[in-house]
VEXDOSE-828606 format. One record per residue (C-alpha): residue in one letter; x, y, z. Coordinates in steps of 0.1 Angstrom, whole numbers, plus 5000, padded with zeros to 4 digits. Layout:
VEXDOSE-828606
aXYZ/...
//
This chain:
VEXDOSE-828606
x514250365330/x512350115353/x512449775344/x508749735345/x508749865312/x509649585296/x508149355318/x505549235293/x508549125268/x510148885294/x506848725301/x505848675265/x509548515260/x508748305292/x505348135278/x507048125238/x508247775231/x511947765231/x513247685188/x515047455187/x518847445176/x520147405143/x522447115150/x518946955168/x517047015135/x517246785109/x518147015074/x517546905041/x518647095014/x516747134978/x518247184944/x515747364929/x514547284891/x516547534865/x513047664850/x510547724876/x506747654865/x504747934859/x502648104889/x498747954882/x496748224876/x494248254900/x490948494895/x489048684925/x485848524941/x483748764928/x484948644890/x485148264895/x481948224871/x481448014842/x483348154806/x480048244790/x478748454819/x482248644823/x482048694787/x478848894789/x479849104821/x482949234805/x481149304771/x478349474795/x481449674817/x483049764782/x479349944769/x478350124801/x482150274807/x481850414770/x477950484773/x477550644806/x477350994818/x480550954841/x479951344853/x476051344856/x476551054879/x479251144898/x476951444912/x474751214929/x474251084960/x475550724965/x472350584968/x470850744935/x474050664914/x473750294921/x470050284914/x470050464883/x473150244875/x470849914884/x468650014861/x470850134834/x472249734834/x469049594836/x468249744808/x471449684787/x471149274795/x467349254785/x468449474750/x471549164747/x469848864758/x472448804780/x471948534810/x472848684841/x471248624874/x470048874904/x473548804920/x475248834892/x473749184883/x474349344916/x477949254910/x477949374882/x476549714893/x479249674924/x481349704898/x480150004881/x479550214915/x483250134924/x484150264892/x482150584897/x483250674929/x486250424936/x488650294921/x487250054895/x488649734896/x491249804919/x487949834945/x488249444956/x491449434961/x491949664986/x488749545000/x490749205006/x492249185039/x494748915030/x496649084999/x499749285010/x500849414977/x499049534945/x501349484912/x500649614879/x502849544849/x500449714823/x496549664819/x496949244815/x499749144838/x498749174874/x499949014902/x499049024942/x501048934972/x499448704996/x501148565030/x504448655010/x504048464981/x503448634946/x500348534929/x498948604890/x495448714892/x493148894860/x491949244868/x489449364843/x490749704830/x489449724798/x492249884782/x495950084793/x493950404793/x491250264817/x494550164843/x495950514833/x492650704843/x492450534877/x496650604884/x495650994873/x492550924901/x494350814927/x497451104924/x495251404918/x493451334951/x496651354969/x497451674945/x500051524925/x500251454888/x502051224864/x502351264828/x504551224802/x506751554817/x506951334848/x506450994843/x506950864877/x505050964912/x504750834945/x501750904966/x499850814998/x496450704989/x493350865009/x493650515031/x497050535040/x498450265014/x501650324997/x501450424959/x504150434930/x503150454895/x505650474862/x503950524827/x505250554794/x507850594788/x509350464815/x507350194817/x508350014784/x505049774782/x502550014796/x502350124835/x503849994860/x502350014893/x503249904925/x500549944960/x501649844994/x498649775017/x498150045043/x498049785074/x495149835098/x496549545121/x499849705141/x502349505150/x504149555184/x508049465195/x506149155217/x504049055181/x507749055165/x509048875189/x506348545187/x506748565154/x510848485153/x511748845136/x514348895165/x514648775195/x513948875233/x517749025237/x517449175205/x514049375215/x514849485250/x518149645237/x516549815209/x513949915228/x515750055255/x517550225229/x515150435216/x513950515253/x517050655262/x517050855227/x519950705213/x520050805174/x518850475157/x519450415115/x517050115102/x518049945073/x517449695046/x515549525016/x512549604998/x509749485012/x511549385052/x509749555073/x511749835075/x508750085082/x506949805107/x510149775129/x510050205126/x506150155138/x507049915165/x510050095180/x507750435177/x505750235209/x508550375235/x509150735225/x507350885259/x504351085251/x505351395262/x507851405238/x507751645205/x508251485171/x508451605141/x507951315108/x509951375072/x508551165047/x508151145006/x504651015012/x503450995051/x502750635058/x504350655094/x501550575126/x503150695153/x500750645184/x502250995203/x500051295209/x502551555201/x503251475163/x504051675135/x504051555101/x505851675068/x506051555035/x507751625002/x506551824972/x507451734935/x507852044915/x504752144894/x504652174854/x506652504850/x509552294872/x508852544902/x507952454941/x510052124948/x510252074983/x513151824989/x513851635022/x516551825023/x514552145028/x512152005055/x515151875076/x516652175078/x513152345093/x512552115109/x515452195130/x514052515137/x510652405150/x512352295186/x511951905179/x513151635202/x513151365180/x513651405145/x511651045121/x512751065084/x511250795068/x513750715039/x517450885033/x518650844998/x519951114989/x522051474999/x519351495033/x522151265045/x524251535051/x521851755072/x520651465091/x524651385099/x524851745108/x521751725132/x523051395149/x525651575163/
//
C-alpha cells in the first residue's frame, strides 16, 4: 500500500491547529441543578403566527382532512391537486370569515398538498436541513434534534389516528406493515432516512416514533479528523486497516456515529473489489461500483417468509464476496459471521 494514499490525512493534520493539553486548559467543573428546567418549546417558521390566525388554520386543516376526496385527488397530477386544493380553501375561509392572508393561504394549501402526496406534517421537517432526528412520543409530544441538542416543537396531527395513518404511509411504501399483530417495524424511507415506529400496545401513550435523517452531506476520515472525532494516528491505522482487509467490528452507543465511521472507512475498500451489504433496513452509501445490497424481511400476517440476517449471511457466502458489510449484529448471525471470519 503506497503511502501516497494517505497523503491528504497528513496534510490536513499539518494545517489543523494543534488542541491544546488538558493540564494547559483551565477546567471548571459544574454541579448541575437537581431538576433541570423544561426544554422551551419552540414552533417551526412556517407556524410562528399570531394565536388567532393559527387557530383558524388548524380548524381549516381539521375540515378539509375530514371533507376532502383524499382518493379523487390523489389521481391527479400535482399541478391540478393543488389548484383544486387552492380553491377548495378559498372557499372554506370566505364560508368562515376567517382572516388569513395570500401567504398565509398558500401555506396552508402547502400543507394540504403535502398531506396528499407527502407526508403531512412530517413534510417540513424533513425539508429542514438542520434537524437530525425526528421524535414522536404520540400525536402531542414531539421533539427534534438539532446540532445535538433535543428540542420540543408542536406538529399539527390532528389526532393519534392522523400520526397512525402517515406511520402506515410511510411502511407500506417500503412493503412492510405494522399493526396490532406486529406492533413494531423498522423501515428505510423512499429518501434513505432511517424509520422505527411502535404503536399500541407497545407504545403505552400512543406511537412512538423515532426518524434518523438520511444525510446528504458525507463525511470523510479527513472531515472526522477536523472535527476532533479521532485523531491523525487513529485514522491512518484504521484506514490502512481496512485496505489491507483486516476484519474490522464497529461498536457503540445509540446515536455515535457508528454507521458514519462505517461510511467513512467504506472510502478505502479499492473499487475493484466485490461487496456484498446485510442490513435490517439499507441505509449504508458505499461509493464502490461493484455493490450488492440485501436486506431483511419480517414475516407476513400468516407468520410465513421471515428472512433473518442469519439467512442472508449464510448466501451471501455463496455469492463469491470479498468483503462481507453487515450493518448491525444482535443476535444468532453472530455465529455465522464468526464462522465466516475464519
Amino acid at each position: 500500500m503506497s503511502a501516497s494514499r494517505f497523503s491528504a490525512l497528513h496534510a490536513r493534520a499539518a494545517q489543523a491547529p494543534r488542541p491544546a493539553r488538558a493540564s494547559e486548559r483551565e477546567v471548571v467543573v459544574t454541579i448541575p441543578n437537581a431538576r433541570r428546567p423544561e426544554p422551551e418549546a419552540k414552533q417551526p417558521e412556517h407556524a410562528k403566527t399570531s394565536n388567532r390566525v393559527l387557530d383558524a388554520r388548524i380548524r381549516i386543516h381539521r375540515m378539509l382532512i375530514e371533507e376532502i376526496n383524499l382518493v379523487a385527488l390523489e389521481r391527479l397530477p400535482k399541478d391540478e391537486m393543488r389548484r383544486q386544493v387552492q380553491d377548495f380553501v378559498g372557499e372554506k375561509t370566505r364560508e368562515e370569515r376567517l382572516a388569513i392572508n395570500g401567504a398565509e393561504l398558500e401555506a396552508l394549501v402547502d400543507d394540504i398538498v403535502d398531506e396528499m402526496v407527502g407526508l403531512g406534517p412530517l413534510e417540513p421537517l424533513l425539508k429542514d436541513p438542520t434537524i437530525n432526528d425526528i421524535l414522536i412520543n404520540g400525536h402531542e409530544n414531539c421533539f427534534v434534534e438539532r446540532r445535538g441538542k433535543l428540542e420540543k416543537i408542536h406538529v399539527p396531527f390532528k389526532d393519534e389516528a392522523h400520526l397512525l395513518r402517515i406511520i402506515n404511509k410511510i411502511v407500506a411504501a417500503v412493503g412492510r406493515r405494522v399493526d396490532e399483530s406486529q406492533p413494531m417495524v423498522d423501515a428505510r424511507m423512499l429518501d434513505g432516512s432511517r424509520f422505527n415506529a411502535a404503536i399500541r400496545p407497545i407504545g403505552v401513550d400512543g406511537p412512538l416514533v423515532s426518524i434518523r435523517k438520511f444525510s446528504k452531506n458525507k463525511l470523510g476520515l479527513h472531515k472526522l479528523v477536523e472535527f476532533g472525532a479521532l485523531t491523525q494516528t487513529m485514522a491512518e491505522v484504521l484506514a490502512a486497516a481496512v485496505y489491507s482487509r483486516k476484519t474490522t467490528i464497529i461498536s457503540g452507543g445509540t446515536g455515535t456515529g457508528k454507521t458514519t465511521m462505517l461510511n467513512a472507512l467504506s472510502a478505502f475498500i479499492p473499487e475493484d473489489e466485490r461487496l456484498i451489504t446485510i442490513e435490517d433496513a439499507a441505509e449504508l452509501q458505499l461509493q464502490q461500483p461493484h455493490v450488492a445490497r440485501m436486506e431483511t424481511r419480517p414475516a407476513n400476517i400468516e407468520g410465513h417468509g421471515e428472512i433473518r440476517q442469519r439467512d442472508l449471511v449464510k448466501n451471501a457466502l455463496r455469492m463469491r464476496p470479498e468483503r462481507i458489510i453487515l450493518g448491525e449484529c444482535r443476535g444468532e448471525e453472530a455465529f455465522d459471521m464468526l464462522q465466516a471470519m475464519n
